[in-house]
NUMAR-373970 format. One record per residue (C-alpha): x, z, y. Coordinates in Angstrom, 2 decimals. Layout:
<pts>
xx,zz,yy
X,Z,Y
...
</pts>
This chain:
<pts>
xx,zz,yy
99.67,94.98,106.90
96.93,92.29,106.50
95.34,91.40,102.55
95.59,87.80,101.83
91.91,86.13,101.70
89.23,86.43,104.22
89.55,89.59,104.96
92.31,90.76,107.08
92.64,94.90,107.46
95.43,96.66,109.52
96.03,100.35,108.89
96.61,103.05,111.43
97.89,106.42,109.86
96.48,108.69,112.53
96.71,112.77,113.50
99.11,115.49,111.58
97.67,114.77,107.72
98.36,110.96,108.30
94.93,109.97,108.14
94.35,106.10,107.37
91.84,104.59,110.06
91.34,100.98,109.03
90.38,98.00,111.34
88.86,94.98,108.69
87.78,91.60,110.30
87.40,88.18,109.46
88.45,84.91,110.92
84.37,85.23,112.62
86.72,88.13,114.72
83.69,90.62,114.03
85.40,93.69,112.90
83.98,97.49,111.74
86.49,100.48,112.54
86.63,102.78,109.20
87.63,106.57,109.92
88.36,107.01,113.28
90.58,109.69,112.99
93.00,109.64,115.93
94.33,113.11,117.70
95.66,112.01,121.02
95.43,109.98,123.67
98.30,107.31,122.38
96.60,106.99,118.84
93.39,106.01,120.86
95.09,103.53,122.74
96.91,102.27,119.73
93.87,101.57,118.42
92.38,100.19,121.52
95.01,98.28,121.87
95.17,96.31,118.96
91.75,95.16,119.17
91.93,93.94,122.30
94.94,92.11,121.71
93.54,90.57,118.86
90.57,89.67,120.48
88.10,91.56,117.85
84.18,92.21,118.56
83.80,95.52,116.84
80.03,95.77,115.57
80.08,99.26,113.52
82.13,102.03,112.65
82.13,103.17,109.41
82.65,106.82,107.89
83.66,107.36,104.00
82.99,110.83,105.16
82.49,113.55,107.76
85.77,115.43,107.30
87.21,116.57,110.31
90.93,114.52,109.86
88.58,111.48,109.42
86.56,112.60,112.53
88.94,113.12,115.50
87.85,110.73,117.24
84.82,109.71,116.17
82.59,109.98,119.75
84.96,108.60,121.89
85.99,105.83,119.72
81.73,104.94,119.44
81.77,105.30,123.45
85.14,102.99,123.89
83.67,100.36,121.54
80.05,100.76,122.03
79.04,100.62,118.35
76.93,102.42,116.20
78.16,104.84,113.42
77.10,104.31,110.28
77.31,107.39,107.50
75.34,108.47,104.52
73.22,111.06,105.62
74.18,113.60,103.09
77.11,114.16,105.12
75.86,115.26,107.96
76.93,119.28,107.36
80.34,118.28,106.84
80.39,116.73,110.17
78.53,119.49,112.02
80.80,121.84,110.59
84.27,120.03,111.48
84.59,123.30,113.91
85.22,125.14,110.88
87.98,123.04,109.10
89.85,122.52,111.99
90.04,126.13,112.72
91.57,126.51,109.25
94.36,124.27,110.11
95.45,125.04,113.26
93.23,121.83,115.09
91.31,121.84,118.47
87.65,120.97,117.32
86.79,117.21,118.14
83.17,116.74,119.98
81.31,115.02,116.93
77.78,114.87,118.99
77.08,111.49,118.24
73.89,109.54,117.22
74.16,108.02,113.06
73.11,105.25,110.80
71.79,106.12,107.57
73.65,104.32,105.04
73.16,104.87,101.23
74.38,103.77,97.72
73.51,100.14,97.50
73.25,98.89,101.79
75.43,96.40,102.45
77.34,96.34,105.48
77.57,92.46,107.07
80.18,91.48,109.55
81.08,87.74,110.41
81.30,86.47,107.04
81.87,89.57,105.37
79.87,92.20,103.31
81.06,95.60,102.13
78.97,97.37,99.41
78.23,101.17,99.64
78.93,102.98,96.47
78.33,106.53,96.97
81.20,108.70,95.69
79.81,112.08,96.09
82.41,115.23,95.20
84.94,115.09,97.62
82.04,115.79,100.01
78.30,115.28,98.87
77.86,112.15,100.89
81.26,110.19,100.25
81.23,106.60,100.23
83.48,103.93,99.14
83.34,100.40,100.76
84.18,97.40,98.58
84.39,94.15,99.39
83.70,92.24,96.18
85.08,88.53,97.49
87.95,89.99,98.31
88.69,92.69,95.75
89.43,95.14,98.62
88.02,99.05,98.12
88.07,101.52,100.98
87.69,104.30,98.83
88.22,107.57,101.50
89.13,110.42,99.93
87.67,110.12,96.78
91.17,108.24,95.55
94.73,108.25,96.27
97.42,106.70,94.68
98.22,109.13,91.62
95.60,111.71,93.20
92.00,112.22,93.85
89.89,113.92,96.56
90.29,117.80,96.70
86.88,119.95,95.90
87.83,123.33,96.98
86.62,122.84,100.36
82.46,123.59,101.33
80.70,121.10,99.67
83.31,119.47,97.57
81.89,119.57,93.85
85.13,118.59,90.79
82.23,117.25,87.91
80.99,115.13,90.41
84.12,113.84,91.73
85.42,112.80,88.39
81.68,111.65,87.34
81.98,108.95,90.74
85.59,108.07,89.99
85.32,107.27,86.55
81.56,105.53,86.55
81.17,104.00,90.15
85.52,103.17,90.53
87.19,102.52,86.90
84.33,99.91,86.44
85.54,97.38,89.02
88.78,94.85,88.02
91.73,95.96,87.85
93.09,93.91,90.71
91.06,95.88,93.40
93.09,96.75,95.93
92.45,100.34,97.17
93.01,101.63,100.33
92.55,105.25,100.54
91.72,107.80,103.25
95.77,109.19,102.98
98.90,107.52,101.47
99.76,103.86,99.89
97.42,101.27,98.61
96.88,101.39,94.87
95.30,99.06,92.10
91.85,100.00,89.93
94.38,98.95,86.99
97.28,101.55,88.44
95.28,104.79,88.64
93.70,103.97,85.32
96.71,103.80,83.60
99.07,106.26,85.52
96.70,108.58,87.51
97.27,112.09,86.12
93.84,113.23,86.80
92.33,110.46,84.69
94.71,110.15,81.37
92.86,112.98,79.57
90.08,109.74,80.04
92.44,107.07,79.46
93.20,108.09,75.78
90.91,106.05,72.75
88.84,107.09,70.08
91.03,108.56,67.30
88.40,106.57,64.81
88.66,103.47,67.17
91.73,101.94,67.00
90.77,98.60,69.27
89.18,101.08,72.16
90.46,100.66,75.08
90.34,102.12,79.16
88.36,105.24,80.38
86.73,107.26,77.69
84.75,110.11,79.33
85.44,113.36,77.83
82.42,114.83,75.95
83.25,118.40,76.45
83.16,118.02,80.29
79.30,117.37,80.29
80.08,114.08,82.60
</pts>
């Protein structure tokens, strides 16, 4: 699928757990790879392939975070495009220890040797015409990262939310308060036409997993003495 607008974004769902590599360009043809996270050889070439046929100049590749599903093929895809990768530095564990994860489920373990870009809450990221924000999402892993494109309404938000879901925190690293404190301050903010295109499953709306998200309606309730509030009300109790 491609968003209307400038931006243009085609989605490969990549490796056993359906991973969602994205490939976003502009009509400059400048493009950055997000979560490079094919298995085998025919993914790659999938991948490959489309770029080439659509005549794209990658310039970056882009990681919402280090986990291994995400990861796959992370060197090889910075060799074949010959691109830096950028990630916040926080995550840099998480991608050192992919050996680990992918011994839990059953996964050869991916060479993830590969030189990084710092990026951090705030950088933007230019391409052709295009800028993506960073908004640091930390929880699902402490350096998680969103990309949003503000012109375009278009969030990349990783694993930090799914349609109806957000990013598990029982894995090393992963942190629940701080998931929940990045969803509902850096994510519930932005209109509720954003697009969002997360790390696994269907695009969603800002507006959708406000109103319907499971994990969010004990937020979505408003003040019993305030009968005109409305949207995300944090929970006091939870210290967020």
């Amino acid at each position: 699928m491609e968003a209307e607008g400038m931006l243009h974004i085609k989605n490969f769902y990549f490796n056993a757990l359906h991973e969602c590599c994205s490939v976003a360009w502009d009509d400059s043809g400048e493009c950055v790879v997000i979560d490079p996270g094919f298995y085998t050889p025919e993914e790659r070439d999938e991948l490959k392939r489309f770029i080439g046929e659509k005549g794209l100049k990658p310039v970056r590749i882009l990681l919402t975070h280090a986990h291994f599903d995400h990861v796959f093929g992370l060197k090889e895809c910075a060799q074949m495009l010959g691109v830096p990768v950028c990630m916040d530095p926080a995550d840099r564990p998480t991608l050192e220890n992919a050996g680990y994860f992918c011994t839990m489920f059953g996964f050869d373990t991916p060479d993830v040797d590969v030189p990084t870009e710092d990026i951090r809450d705030g950088d933007v990221i230019r391409f052709g015409k295009t800028e993506l924000e960073v908004i640091a999402t930390p929880g699902h892993t402490p350096g998680g990262v969103c990309f949003f494109d503000r012109a375009d309404k278009i969030l990349f938000s990783g694993d930090t939310l799914f349609a109806g879901s957000i990013g598990r925190t029982d894995h090393p690293g992963g942190d629940y308060d701080r998931l929940m404190e990045s969803i509902l301050t850096r994510l519930m903010p932005l209109d509720g036409d954003v697009t969002v295109i997360p790390g696994h499953g269907p695009r969603t709306t800002i507006a959708d997993e406000s109103a319907k998200n499971p994990f969010l309606q004990p937020y979505n309730d408003p003040y019993e003495d305030d009968p005109d509030a409305e949207g995300i009300v944090p929970d006091t109790d939870s210290g967020l």
